[in-house]
C-alpha positions in Angstrom: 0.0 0.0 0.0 1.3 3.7 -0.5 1.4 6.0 1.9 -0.7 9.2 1.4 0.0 12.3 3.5 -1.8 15.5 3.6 -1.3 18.2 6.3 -4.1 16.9 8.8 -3.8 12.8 7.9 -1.5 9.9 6.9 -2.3 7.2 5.2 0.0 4.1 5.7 -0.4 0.3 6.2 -0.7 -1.5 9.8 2.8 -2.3 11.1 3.0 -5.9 13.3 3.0 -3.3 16.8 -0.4 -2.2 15.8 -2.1 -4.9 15.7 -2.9 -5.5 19.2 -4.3 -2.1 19.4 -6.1 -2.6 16.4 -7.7 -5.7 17.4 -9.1 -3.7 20.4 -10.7 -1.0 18.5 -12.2 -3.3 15.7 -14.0 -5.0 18.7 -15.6 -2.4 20.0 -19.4 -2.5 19.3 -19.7 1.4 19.7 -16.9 1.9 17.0 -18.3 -0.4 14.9 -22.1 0.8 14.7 -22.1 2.2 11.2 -19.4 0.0 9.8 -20.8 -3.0 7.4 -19.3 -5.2 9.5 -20.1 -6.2 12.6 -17.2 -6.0 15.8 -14.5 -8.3 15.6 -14.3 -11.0 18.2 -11.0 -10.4 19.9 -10.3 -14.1 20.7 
């Protein structure tokens, strides 16, 4: 993926140290309400 900058946001690909955090966010029913998806399960 390429990374895209612009003076308020960056654009870049997960890196391995993210993931965690990532996981945690993606599994979060209130940050999830309008996605398509529905939460991730974090086990």
């Amino acid at each position: 993926m390429l990374e895209v900058e612009t003076a308020r946001l960056l654009l870049r690909p997960y890196t391995p140290q993210e993931l965690d955090e990532l996981a945690r966010i993606l599994s979060n029913p209130a940050v999830m309400k309008y996605s398509p998806r529905e939460p991730i399960p974090k086990d």
